[in-house]
N, C-alpha and C positions, 0 to 999 in steps of 0.2 A: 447470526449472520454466517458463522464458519457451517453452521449444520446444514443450512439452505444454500448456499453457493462455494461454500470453502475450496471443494473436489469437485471434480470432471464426475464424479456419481451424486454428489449431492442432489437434493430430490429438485429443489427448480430451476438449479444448473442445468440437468439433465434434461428436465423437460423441456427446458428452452431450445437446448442442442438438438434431441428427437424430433421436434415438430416442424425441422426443415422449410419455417418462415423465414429465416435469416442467415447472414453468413455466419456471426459470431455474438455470443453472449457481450452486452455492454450495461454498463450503469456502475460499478463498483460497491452494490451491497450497501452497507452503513456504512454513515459518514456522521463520526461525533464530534468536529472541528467548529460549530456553529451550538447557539444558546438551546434550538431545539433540533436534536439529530433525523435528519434525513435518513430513509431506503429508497434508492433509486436502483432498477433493472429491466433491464430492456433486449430486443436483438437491433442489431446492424444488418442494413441492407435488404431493408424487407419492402411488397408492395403496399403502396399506400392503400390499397384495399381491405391490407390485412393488419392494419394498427387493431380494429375493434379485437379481432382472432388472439392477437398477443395477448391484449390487455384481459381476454377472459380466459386465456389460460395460463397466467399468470395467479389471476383469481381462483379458479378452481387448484391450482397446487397446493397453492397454500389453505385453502381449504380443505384438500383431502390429506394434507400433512398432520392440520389441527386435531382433525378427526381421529386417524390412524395415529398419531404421534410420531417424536423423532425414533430413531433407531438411535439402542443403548451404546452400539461400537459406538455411532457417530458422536455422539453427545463427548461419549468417553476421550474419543478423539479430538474433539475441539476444544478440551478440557487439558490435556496434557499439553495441546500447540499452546492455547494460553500461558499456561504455566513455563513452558518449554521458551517461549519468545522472553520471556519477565527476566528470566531467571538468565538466559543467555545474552540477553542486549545486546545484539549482534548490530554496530551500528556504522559498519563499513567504515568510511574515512571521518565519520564524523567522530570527533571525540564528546567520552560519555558522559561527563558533565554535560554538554550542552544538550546531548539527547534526555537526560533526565528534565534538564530544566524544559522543555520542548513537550515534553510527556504532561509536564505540569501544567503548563499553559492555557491548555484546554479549560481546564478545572477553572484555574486564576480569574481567565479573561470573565468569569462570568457570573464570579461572587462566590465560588464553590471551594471546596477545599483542594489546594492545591500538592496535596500528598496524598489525597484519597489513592490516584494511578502509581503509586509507589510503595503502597503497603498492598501488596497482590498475596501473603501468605495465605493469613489468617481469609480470607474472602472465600479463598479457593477452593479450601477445605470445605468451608460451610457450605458454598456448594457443589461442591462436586456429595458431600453427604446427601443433601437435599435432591441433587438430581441423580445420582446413579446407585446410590445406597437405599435410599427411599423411594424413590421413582415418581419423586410429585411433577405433575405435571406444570411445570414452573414455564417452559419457555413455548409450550403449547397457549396457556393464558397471557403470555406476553405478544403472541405473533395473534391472539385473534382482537386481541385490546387497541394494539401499536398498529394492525395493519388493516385485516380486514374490520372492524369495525369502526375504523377510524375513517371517516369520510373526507379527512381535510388529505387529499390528495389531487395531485393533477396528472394528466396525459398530454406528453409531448412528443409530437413528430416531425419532424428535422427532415427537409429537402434540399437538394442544391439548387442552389439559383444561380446561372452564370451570369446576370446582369448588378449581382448586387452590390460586388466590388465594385463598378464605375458608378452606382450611386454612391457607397457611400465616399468614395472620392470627389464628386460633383458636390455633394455636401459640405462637405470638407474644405472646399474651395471656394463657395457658395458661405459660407460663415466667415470664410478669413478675408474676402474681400469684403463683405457688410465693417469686419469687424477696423477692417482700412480705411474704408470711408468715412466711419466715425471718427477718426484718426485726425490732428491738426497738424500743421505741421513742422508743431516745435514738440509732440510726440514721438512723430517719426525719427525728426533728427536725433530723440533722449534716446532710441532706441538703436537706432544705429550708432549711436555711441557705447551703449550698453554690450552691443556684440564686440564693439571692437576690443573694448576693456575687457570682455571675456576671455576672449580668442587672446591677447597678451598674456594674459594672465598663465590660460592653458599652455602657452606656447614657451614660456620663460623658464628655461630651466632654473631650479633650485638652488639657494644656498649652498655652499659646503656644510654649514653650521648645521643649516636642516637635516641634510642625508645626513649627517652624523648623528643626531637623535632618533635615529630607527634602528630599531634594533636586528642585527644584525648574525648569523648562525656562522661561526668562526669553525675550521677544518677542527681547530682543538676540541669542540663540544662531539662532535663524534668521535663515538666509542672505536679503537680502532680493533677490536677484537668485536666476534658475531656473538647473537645470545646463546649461550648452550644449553637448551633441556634436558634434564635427566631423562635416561631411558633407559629401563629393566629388560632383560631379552628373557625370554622363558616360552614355554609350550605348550599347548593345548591340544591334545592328543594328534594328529599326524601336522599340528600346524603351528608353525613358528609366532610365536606372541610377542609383541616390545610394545610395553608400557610406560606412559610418560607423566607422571601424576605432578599434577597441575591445578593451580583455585579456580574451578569451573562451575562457582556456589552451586555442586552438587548435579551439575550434568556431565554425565559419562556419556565420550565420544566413541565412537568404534566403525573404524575402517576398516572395510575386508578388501582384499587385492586376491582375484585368482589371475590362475596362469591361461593364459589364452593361447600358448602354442600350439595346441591341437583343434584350433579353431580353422576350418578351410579357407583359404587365401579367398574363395568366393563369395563366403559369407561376412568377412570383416567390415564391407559397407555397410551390412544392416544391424551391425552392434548401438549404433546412437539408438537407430528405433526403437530395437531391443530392449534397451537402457531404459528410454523415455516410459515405453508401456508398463514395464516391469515397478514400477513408480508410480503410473498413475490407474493403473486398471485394478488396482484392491491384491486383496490376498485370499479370495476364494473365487 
């Protein structure tokens, strides 16, 4: 998935972007959240004349990918982000138990082992051996098996319809009166009983005895001093170094900061672009 769509050069990302049927790449690639995983990919905003156009060249990428094969940087690199995400579980505000258990679920829901996504070591090795040490053709035979010989697929194209909001409103209106008239009317009355006892219900404030059973984050539980990192200062030939060593099961971070004073006052609006290309447009 990362070698076919991961990067802005990836081979059917690209081709998608080049053939200026669309505005933007859509479908998000593999999706392994269901019993059998989906590839879905597509563009936005193309003419409906040109659904057939997409769908075969779509087909033909991925067929001259099979042929020609992946590139070993790519492979190499989709191998490290794997391993790089595992090992980092960077999981924003979520706390990481519940992202493990979250990881696992996948697996769970569906009779599989639910630690298979949590033992990423030993996996990674074998293949990262397999694909860039031996250079077997391993995801070449997966993308002509899983994709193009697979013919359990569909093509879907998506238009807007401005009427179709006040159908399905008329519907919607259209059921709930059928579903009134079926209605007696010591139904109705249970039910207008039913909202008003809700509506109390919602509207009653709470016991004291209740709110005191919730637990409750007291000024005392906060630390009232900040955390302090260790930091070593040292140098690297004309450039000032501080290192902060830290359990990052084994990922080293490394931030460069230059000085941008001799950058012209005309040019500082086009540092984000700058920024952005220098990121995404490779390193040759």
């Amino acid at each position: 998935d990362y070698c076919l769509m991961g990067t802005p050069g990836a081979p059917l990302r690209k081709a998608l972007t080049d053939a200026g049927l669309g505005s933007r790449v859509i479908g998000g690639g593999l999706y392994e959240g269901l019993v059998q995983p989906t590839f879905s990919v597509g563009l936005k905003d193309i003419k409906a004349t040109d659904a057939a156009a997409v769908e075969e060249l779509i087909t033909k990428t991925l067929e001259k990918v099979a042929s020609e094969r992946f590139e070993k940087e790519s492979i190499e690199a989709a191998l490290n982000k794997i391993e790089f995400e595992n090992r980092e579980l960077n999981t924003g505000g979520l706390p990481r138990g519940l992202a493990l258990m979250f990881s696992a679920v996948s697996n769970w829901n569906y009779g599989k082992d639910p630690f298979e996504g949590l033992r990423f070591d030993a996996p990674l090795k074998a293949l990262r051996e397999k694909l860039v040490e031996k250079g077997e053709p391993l995801l070449e035979g997966i993308l002509r098996e899983k994709l193009l010989n697979n013919k359990h697929r569909l093509t879907v194209t998506s238009k807007p319809d401005f009427e179709e909001s006040s159908r399905i409103e008329a519907a919607e209106k259209a059921r709930l009166e059928r579903h009134r008239t079926s209605l007696s009317e010591d139904d109705i009355e249970a039910l207008i009983t039913a909202t008003k006892e809700l509506r109390e219900m919602q509207e009653t404030p709470d016991k004291p005895e209740e709110l005191a059973s919730v637990p409750r984050l007291e000024l005392s539980d906060i630390p009232k001093e900040t955390l302090k990192i260790p930091s070593q200062i040292g140098r690297l030939g004309s450039a000032e170094v501080l290192r902060n060593p830290q359990l990052t099961s084994g990922v080293v971070y490394v931030d460069v900061a230059f000085n941008l004073r001799d950058v012209p006052a005309r040019l500082l609006p086009l540092l984000p672009l700058f920024t952005r290309g220098l990121r995404e447009m490779g390193t040759k």
